[in-house]
Structures are given as structure tokens and as C-alpha cells.
mmCIF entry with sequence, helices, sheets and N, C-alpha, C, O atoms, coordinates in Angstrom:
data_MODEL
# 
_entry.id   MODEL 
# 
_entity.id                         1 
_entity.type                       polymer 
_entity.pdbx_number_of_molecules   1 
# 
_entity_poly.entity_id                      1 
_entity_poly.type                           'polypeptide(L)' 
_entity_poly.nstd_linkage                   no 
_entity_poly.nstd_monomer                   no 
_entity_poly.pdbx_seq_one_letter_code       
;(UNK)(UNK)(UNK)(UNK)(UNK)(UNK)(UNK)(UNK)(UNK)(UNK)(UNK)(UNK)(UNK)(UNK)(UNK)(UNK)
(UNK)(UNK)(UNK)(UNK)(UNK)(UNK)(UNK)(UNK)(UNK)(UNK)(UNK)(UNK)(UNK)(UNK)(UNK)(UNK)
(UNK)(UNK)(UNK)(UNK)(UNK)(UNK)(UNK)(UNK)(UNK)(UNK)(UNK)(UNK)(UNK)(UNK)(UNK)(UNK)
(UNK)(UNK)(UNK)
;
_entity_poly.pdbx_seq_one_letter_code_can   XXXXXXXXXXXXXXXXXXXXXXXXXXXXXXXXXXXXXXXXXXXXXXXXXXX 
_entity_poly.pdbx_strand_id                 A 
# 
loop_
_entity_poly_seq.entity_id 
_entity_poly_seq.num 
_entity_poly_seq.mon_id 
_entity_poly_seq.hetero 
1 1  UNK n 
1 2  UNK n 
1 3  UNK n 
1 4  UNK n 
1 5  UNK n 
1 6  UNK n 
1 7  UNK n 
1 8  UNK n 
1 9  UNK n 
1 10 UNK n 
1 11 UNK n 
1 12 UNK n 
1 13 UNK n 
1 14 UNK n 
1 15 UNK n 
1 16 UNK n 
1 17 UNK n 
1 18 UNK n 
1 19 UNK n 
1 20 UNK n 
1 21 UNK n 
1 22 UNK n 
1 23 UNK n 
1 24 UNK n 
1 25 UNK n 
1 26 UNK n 
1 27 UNK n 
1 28 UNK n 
1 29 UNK n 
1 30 UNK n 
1 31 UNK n 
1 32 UNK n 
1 33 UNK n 
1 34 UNK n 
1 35 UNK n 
1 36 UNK n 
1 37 UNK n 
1 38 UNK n 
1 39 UNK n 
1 40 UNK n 
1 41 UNK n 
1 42 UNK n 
1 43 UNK n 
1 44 UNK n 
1 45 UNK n 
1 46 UNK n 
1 47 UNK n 
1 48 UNK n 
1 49 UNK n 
1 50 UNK n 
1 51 UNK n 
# 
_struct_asym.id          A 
_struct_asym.entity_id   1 
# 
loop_
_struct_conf.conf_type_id 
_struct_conf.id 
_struct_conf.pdbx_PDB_helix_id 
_struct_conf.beg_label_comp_id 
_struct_conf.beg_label_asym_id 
_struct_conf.beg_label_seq_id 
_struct_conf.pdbx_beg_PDB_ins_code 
_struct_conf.end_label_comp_id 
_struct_conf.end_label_asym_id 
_struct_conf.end_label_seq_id 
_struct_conf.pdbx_end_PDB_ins_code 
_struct_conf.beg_auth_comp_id 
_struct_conf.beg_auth_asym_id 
_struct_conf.beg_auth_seq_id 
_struct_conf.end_auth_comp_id 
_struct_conf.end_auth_asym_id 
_struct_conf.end_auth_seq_id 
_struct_conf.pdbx_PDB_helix_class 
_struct_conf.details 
_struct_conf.pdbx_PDB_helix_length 
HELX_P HELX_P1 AA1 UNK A 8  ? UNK A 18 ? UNK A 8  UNK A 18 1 ? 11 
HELX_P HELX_P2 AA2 UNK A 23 ? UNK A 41 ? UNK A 23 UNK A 41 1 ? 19 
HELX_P HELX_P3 AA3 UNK A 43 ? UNK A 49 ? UNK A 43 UNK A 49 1 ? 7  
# 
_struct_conf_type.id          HELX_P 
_struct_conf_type.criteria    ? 
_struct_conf_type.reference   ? 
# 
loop_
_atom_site.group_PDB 
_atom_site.id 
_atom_site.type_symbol 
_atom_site.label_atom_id 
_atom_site.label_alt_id 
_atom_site.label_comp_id 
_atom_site.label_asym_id 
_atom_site.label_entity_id 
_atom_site.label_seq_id 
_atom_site.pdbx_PDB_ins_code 
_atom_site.Cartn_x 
_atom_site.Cartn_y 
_atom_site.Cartn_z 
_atom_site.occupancy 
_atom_site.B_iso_or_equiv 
_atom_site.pdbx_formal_charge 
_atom_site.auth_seq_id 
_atom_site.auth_comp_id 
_atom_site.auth_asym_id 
_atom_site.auth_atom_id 
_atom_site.pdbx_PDB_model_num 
ATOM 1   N N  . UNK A 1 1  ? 0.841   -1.203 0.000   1.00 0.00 ? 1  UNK A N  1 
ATOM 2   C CA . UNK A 1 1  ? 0.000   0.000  0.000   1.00 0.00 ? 1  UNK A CA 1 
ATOM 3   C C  . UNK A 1 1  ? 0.876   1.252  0.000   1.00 0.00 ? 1  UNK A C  1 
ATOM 4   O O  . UNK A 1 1  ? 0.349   2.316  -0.326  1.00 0.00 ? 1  UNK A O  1 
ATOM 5   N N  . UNK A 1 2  ? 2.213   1.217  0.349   1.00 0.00 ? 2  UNK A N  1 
ATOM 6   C CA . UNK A 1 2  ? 3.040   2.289  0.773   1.00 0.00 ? 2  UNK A CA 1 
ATOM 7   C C  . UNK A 1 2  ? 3.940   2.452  -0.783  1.00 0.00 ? 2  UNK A C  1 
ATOM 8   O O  . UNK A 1 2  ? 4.602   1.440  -1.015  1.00 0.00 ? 2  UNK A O  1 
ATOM 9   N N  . UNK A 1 3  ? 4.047   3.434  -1.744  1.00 0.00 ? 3  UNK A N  1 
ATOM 10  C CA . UNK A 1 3  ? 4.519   3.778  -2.904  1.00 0.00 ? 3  UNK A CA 1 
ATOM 11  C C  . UNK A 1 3  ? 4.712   2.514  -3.704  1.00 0.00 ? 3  UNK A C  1 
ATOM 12  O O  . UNK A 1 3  ? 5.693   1.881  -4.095  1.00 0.00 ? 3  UNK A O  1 
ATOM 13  N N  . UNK A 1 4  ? 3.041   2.354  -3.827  1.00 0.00 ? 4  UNK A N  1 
ATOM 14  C CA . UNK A 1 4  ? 3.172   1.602  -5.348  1.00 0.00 ? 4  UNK A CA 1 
ATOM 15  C C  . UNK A 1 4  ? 2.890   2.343  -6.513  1.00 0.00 ? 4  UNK A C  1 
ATOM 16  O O  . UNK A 1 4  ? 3.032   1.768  -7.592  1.00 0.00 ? 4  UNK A O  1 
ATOM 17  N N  . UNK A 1 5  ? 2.556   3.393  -6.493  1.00 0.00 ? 5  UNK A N  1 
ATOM 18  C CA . UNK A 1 5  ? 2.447   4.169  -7.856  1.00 0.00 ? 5  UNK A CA 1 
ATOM 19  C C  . UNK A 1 5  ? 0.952   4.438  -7.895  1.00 0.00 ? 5  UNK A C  1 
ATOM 20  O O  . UNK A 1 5  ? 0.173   3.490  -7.791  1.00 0.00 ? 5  UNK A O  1 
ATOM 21  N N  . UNK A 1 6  ? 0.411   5.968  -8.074  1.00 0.00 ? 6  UNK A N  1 
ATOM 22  C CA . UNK A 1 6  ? -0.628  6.410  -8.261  1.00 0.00 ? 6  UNK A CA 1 
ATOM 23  C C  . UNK A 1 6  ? -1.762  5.918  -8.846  1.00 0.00 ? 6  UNK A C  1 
ATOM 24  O O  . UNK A 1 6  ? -2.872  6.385  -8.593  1.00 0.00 ? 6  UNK A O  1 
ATOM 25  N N  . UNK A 1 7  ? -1.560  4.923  -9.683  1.00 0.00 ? 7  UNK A N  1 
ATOM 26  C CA . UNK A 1 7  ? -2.262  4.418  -10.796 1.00 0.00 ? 7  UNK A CA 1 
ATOM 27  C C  . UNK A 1 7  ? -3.065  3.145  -9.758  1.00 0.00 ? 7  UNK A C  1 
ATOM 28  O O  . UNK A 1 7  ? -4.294  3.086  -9.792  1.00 0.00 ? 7  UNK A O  1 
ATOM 29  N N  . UNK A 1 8  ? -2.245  2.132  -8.832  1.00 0.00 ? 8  UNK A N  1 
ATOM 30  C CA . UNK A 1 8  ? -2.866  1.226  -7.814  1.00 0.00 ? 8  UNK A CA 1 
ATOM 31  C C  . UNK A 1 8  ? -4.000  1.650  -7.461  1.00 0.00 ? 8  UNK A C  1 
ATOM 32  O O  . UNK A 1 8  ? -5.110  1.249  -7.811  1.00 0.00 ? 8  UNK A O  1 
ATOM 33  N N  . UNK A 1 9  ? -3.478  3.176  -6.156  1.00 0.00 ? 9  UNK A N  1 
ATOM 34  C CA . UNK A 1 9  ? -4.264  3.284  -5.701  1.00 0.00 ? 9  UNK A CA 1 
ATOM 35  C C  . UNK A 1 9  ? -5.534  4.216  -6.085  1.00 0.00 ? 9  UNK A C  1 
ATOM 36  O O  . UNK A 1 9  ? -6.363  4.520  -5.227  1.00 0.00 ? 9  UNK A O  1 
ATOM 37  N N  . UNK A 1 10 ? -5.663  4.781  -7.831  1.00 0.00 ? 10 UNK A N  1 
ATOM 38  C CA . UNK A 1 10 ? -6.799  5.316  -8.176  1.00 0.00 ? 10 UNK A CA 1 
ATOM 39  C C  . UNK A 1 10 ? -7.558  3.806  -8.494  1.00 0.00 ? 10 UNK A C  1 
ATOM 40  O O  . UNK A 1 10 ? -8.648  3.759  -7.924  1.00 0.00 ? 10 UNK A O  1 
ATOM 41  N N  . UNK A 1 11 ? -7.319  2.880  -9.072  1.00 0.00 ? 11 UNK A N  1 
ATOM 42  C CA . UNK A 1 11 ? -8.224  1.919  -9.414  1.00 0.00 ? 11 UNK A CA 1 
ATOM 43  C C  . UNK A 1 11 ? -8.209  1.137  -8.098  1.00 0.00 ? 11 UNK A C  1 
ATOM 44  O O  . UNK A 1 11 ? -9.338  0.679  -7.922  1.00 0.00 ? 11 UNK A O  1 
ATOM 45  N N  . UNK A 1 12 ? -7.204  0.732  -6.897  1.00 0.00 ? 12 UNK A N  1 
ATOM 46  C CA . UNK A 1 12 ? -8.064  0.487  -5.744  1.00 0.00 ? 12 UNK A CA 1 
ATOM 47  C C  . UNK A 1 12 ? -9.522  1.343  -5.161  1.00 0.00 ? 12 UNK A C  1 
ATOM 48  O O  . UNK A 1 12 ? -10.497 0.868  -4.578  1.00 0.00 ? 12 UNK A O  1 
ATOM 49  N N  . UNK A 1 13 ? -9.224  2.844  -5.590  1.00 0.00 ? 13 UNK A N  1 
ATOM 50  C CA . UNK A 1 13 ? -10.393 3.564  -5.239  1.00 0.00 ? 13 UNK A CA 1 
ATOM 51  C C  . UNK A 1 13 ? -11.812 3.569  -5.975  1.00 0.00 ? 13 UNK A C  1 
ATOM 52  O O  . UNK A 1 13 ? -12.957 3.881  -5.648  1.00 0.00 ? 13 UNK A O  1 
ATOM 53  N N  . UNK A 1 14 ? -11.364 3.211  -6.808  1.00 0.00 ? 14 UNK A N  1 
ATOM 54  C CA . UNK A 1 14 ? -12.346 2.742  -8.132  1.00 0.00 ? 14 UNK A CA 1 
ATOM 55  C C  . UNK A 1 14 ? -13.315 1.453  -7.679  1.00 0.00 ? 14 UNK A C  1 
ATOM 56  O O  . UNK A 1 14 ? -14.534 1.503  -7.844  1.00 0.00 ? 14 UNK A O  1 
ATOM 57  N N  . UNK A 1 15 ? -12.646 0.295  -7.093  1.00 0.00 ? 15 UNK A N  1 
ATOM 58  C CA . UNK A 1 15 ? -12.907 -1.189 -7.437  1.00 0.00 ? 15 UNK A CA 1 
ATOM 59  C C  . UNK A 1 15 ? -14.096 -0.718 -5.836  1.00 0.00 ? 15 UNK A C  1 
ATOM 60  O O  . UNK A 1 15 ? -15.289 -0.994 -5.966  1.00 0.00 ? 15 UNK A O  1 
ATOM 61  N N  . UNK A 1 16 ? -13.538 0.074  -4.236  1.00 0.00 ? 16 UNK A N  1 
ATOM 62  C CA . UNK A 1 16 ? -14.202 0.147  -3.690  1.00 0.00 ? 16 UNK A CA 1 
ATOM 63  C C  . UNK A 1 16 ? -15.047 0.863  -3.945  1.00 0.00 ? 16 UNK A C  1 
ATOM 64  O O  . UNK A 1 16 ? -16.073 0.613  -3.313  1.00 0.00 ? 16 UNK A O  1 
ATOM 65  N N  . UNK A 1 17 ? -15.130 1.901  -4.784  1.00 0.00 ? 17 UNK A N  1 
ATOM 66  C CA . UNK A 1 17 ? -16.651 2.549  -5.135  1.00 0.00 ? 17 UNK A CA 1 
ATOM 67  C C  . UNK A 1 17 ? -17.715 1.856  -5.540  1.00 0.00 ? 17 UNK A C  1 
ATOM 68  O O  . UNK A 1 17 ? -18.873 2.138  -5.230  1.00 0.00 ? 17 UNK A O  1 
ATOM 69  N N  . UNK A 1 18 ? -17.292 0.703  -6.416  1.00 0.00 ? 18 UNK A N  1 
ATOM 70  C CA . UNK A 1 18 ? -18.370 -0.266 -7.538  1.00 0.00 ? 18 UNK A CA 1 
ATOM 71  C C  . UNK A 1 18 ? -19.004 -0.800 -6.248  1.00 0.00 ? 18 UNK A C  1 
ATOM 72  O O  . UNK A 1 18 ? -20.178 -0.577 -5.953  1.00 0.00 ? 18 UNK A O  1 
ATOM 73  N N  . UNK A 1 19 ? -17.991 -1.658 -5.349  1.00 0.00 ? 19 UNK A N  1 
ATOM 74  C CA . UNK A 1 19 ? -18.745 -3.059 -4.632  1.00 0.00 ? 19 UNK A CA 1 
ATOM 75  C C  . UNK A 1 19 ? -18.066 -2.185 -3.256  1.00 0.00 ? 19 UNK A C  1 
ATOM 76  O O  . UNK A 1 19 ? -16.943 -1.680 -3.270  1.00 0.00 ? 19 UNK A O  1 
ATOM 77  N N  . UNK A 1 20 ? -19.049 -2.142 -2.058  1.00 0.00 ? 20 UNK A N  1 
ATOM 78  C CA . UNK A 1 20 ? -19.337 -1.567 -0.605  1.00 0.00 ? 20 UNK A CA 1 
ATOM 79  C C  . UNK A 1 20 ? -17.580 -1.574 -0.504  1.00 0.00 ? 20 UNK A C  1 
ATOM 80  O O  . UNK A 1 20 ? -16.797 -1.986 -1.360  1.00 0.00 ? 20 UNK A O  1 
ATOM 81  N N  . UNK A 1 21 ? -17.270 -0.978 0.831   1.00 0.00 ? 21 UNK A N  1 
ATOM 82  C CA . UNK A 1 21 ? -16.099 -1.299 1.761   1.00 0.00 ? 21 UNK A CA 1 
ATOM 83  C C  . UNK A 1 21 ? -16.540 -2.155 2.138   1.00 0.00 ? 21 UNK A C  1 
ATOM 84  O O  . UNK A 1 21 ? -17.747 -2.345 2.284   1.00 0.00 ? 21 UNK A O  1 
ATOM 85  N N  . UNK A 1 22 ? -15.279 -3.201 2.497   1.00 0.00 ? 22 UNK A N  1 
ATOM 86  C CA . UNK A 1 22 ? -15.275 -4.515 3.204   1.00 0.00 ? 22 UNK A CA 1 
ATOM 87  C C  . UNK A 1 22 ? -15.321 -3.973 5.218   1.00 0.00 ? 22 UNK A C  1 
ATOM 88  O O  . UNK A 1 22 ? -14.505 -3.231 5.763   1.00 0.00 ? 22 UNK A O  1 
ATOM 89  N N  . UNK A 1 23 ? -16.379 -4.568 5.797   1.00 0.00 ? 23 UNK A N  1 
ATOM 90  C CA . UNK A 1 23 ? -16.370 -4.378 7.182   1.00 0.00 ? 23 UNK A CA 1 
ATOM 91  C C  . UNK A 1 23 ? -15.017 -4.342 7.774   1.00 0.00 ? 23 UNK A C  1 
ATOM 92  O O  . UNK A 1 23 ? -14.456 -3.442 8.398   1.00 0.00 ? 23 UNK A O  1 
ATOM 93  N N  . UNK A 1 24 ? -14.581 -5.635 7.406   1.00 0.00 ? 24 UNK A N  1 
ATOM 94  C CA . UNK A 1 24 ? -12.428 -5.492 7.983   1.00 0.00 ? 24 UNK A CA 1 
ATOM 95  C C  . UNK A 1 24 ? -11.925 -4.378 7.539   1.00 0.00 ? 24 UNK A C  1 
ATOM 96  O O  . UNK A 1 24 ? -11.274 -3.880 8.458   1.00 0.00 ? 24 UNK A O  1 
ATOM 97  N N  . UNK A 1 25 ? -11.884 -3.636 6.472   1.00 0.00 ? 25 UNK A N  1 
ATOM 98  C CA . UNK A 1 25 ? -11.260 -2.521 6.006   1.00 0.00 ? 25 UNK A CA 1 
ATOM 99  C C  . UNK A 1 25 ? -11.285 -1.117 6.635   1.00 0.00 ? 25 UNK A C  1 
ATOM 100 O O  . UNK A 1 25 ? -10.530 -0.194 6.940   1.00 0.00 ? 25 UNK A O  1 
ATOM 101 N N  . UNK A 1 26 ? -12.673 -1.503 6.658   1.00 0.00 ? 26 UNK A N  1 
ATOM 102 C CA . UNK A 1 26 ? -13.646 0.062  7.205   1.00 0.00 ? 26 UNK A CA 1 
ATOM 103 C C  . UNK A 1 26 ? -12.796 0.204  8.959   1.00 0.00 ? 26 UNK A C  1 
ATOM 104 O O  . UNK A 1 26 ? -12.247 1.231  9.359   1.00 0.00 ? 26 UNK A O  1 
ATOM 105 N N  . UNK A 1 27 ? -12.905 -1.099 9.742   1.00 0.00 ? 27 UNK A N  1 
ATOM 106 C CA . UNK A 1 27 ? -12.785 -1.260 11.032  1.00 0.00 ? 27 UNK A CA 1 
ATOM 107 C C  . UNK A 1 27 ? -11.508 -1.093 10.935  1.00 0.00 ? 27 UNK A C  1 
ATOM 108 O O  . UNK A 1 27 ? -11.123 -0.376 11.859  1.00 0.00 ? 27 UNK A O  1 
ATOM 109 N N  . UNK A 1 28 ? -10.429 -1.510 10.056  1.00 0.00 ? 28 UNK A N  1 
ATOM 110 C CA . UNK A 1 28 ? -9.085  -0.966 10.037  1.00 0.00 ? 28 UNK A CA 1 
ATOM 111 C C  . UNK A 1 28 ? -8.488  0.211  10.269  1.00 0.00 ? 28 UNK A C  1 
ATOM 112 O O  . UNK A 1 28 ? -7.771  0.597  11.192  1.00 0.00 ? 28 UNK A O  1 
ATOM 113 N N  . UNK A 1 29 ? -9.111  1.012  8.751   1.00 0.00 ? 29 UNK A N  1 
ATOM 114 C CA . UNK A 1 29 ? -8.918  2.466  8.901   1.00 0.00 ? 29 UNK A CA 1 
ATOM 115 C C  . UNK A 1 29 ? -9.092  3.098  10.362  1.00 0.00 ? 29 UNK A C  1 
ATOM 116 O O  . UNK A 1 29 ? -8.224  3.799  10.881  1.00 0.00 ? 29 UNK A O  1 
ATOM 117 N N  . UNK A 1 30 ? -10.807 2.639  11.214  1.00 0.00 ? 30 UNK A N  1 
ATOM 118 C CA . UNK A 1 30 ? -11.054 3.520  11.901  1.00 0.00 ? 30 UNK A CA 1 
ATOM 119 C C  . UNK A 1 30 ? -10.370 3.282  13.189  1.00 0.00 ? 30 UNK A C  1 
ATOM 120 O O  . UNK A 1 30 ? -10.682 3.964  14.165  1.00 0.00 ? 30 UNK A O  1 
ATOM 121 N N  . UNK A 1 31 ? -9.427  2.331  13.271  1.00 0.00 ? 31 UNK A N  1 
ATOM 122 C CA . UNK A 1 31 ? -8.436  1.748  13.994  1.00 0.00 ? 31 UNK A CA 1 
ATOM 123 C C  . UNK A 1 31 ? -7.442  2.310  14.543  1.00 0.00 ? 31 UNK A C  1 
ATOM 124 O O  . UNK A 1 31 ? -7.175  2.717  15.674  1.00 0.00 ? 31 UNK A O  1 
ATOM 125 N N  . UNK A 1 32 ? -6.774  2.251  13.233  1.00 0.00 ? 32 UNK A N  1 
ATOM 126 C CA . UNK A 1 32 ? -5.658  3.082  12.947  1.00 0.00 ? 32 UNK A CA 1 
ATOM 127 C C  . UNK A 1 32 ? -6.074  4.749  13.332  1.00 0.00 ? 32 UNK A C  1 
ATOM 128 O O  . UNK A 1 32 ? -5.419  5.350  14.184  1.00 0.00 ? 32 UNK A O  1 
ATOM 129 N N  . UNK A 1 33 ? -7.121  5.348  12.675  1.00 0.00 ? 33 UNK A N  1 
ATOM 130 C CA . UNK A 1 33 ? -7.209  6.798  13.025  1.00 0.00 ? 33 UNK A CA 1 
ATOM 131 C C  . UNK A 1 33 ? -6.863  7.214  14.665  1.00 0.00 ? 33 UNK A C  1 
ATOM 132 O O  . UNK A 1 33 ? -6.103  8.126  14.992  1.00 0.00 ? 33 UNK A O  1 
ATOM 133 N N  . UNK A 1 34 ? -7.710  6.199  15.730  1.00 0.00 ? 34 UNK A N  1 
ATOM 134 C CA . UNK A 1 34 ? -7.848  6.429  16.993  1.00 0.00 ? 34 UNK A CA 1 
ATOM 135 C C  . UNK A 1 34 ? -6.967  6.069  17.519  1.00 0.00 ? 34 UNK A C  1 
ATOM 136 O O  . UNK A 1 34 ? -6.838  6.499  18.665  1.00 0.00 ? 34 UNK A O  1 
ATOM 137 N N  . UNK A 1 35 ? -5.959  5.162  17.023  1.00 0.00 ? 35 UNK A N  1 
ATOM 138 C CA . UNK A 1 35 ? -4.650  5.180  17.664  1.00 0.00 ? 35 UNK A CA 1 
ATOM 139 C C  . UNK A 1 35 ? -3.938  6.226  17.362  1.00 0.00 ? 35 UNK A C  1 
ATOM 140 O O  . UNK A 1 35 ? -3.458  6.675  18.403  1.00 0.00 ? 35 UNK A O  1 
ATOM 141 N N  . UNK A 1 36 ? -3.503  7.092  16.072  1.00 0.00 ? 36 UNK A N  1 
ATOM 142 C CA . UNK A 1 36 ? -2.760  8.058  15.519  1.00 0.00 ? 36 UNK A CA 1 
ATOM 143 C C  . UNK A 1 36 ? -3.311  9.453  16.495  1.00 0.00 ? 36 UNK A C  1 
ATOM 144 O O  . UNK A 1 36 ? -2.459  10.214 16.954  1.00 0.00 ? 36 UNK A O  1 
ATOM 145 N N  . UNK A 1 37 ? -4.910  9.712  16.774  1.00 0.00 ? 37 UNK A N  1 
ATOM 146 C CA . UNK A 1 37 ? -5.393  10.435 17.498  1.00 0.00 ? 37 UNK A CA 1 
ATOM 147 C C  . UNK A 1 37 ? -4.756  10.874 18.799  1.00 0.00 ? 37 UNK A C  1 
ATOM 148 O O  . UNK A 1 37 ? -4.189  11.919 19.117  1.00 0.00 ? 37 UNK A O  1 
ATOM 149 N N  . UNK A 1 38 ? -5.194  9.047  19.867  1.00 0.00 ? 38 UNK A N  1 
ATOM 150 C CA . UNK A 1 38 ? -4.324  9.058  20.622  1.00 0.00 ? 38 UNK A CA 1 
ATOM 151 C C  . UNK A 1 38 ? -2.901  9.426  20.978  1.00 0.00 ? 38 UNK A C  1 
ATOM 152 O O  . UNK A 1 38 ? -2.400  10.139 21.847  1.00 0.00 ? 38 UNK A O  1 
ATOM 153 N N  . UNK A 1 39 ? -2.478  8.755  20.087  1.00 0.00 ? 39 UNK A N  1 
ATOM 154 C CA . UNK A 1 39 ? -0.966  9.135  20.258  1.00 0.00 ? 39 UNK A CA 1 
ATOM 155 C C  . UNK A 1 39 ? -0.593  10.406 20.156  1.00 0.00 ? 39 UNK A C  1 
ATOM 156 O O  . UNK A 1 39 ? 0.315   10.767 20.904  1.00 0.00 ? 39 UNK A O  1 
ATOM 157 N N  . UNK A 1 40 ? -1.046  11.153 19.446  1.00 0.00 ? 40 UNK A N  1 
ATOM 158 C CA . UNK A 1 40 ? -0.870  13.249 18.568  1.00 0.00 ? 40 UNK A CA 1 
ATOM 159 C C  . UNK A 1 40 ? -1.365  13.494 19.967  1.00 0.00 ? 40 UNK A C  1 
ATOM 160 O O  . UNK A 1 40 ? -0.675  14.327 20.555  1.00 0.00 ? 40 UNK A O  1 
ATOM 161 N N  . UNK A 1 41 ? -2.302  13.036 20.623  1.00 0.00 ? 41 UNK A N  1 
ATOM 162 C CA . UNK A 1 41 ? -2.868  13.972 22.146  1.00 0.00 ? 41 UNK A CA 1 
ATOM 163 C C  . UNK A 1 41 ? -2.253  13.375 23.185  1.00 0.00 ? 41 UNK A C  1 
ATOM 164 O O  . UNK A 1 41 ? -2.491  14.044 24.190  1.00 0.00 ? 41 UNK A O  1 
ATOM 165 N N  . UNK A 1 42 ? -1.373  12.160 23.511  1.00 0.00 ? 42 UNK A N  1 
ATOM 166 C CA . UNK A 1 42 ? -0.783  12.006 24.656  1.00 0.00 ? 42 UNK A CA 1 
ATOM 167 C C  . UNK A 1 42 ? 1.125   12.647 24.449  1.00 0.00 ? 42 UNK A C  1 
ATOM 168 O O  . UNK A 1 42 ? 2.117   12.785 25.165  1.00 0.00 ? 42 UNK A O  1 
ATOM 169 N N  . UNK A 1 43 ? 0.761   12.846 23.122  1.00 0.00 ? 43 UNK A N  1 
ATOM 170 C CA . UNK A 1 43 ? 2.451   13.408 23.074  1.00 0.00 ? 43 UNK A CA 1 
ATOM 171 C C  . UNK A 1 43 ? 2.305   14.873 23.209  1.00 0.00 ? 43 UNK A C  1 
ATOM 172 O O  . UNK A 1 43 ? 3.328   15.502 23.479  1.00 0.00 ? 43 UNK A O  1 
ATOM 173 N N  . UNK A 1 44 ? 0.791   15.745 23.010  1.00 0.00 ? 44 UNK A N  1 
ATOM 174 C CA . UNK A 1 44 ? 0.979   17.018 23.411  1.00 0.00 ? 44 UNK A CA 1 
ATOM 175 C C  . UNK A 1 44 ? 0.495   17.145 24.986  1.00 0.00 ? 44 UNK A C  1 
ATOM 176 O O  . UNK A 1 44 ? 0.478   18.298 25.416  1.00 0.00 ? 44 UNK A O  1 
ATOM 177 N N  . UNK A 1 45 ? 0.248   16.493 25.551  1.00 0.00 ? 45 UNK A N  1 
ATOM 178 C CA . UNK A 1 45 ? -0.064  16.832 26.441  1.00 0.00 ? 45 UNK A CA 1 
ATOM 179 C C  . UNK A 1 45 ? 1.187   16.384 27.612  1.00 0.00 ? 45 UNK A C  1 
ATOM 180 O O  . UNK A 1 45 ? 1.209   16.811 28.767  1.00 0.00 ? 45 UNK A O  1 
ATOM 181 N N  . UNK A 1 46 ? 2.084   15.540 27.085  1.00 0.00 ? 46 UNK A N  1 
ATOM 182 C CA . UNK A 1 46 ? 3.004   15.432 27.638  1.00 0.00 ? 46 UNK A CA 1 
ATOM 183 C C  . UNK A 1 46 ? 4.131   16.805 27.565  1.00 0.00 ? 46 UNK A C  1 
ATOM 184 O O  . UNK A 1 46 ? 4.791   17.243 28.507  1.00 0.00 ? 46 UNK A O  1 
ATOM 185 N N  . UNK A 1 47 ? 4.105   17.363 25.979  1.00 0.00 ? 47 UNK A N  1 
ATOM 186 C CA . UNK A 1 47 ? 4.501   17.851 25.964  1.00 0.00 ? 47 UNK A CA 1 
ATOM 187 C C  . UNK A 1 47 ? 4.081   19.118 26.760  1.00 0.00 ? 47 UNK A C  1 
ATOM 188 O O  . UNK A 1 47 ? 4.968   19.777 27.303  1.00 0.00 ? 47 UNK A O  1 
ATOM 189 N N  . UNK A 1 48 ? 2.970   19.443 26.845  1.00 0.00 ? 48 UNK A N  1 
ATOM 190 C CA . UNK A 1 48 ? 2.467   20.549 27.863  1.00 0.00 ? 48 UNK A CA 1 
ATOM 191 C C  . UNK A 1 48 ? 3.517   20.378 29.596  1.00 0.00 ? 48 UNK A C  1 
ATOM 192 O O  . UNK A 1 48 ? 4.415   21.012 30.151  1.00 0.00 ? 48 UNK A O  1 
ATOM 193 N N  . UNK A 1 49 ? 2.904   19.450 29.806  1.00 0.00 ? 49 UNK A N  1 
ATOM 194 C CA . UNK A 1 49 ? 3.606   18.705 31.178  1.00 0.00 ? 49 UNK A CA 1 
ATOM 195 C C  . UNK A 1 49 ? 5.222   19.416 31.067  1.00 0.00 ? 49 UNK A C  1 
ATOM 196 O O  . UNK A 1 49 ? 5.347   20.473 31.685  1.00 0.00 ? 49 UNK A O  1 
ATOM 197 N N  . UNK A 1 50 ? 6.075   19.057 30.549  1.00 0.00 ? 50 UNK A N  1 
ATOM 198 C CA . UNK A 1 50 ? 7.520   19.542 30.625  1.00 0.00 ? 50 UNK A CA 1 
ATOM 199 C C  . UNK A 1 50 ? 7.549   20.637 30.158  1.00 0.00 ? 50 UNK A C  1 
ATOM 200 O O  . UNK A 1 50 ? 8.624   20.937 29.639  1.00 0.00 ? 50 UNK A O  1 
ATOM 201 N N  . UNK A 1 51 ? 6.390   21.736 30.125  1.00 0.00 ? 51 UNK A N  1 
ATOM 202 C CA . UNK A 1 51 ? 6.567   22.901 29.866  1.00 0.00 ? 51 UNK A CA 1 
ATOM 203 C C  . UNK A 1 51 ? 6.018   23.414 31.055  1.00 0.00 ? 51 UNK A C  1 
ATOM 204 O O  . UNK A 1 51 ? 5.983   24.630 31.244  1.00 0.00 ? 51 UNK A O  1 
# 
């Protein structure tokens, strides 16, 4: 998924428009977001702390 070339991921975006997101996929993404979330707000708030 990480630099295969523009062209992958317009017709990956393509193939999920035709037929739904897959439930595993969907639950992936929203996975990943709330960990990345987490993490961006316990590193500023740490960072607050040593300030």
C-alpha cells in the first residue's frame, strides 16, 4: 500500500466505489485513526507537562 504508484491506488479507489467497503477494512482504517489520534494527544499533552 506504501509507494506503489498512483495508478494502484486510483483503481483500488475505483474497485471500492463499484462493490461496498469490506467491514475489515472500514474497522481498520477507523483503527488506525484512533490510535494516531491518541498518540498526537498524549504526546501534546506530555509535551504541555515539561513545559
Amino acid at each position: 500500500m506504501v509507494s506503489n504508484g498512483s495508478d494502484d491506488n486510483i483503481a483500488g479507489l475505483g474497485r471500492h466505489e463499484s462493490n461496498a467497503l469490506l467491514p475489515e477494512e472500514l474497522l481498520y482504517l477507523v483503527a488506525r485513526m484512533i490510535v494516531l489520534i491518541v498518540v498526537v494527544r498524549r504526546a501534546n499533552c506530555e509535551a504541555r507537562l515539561k513545559m
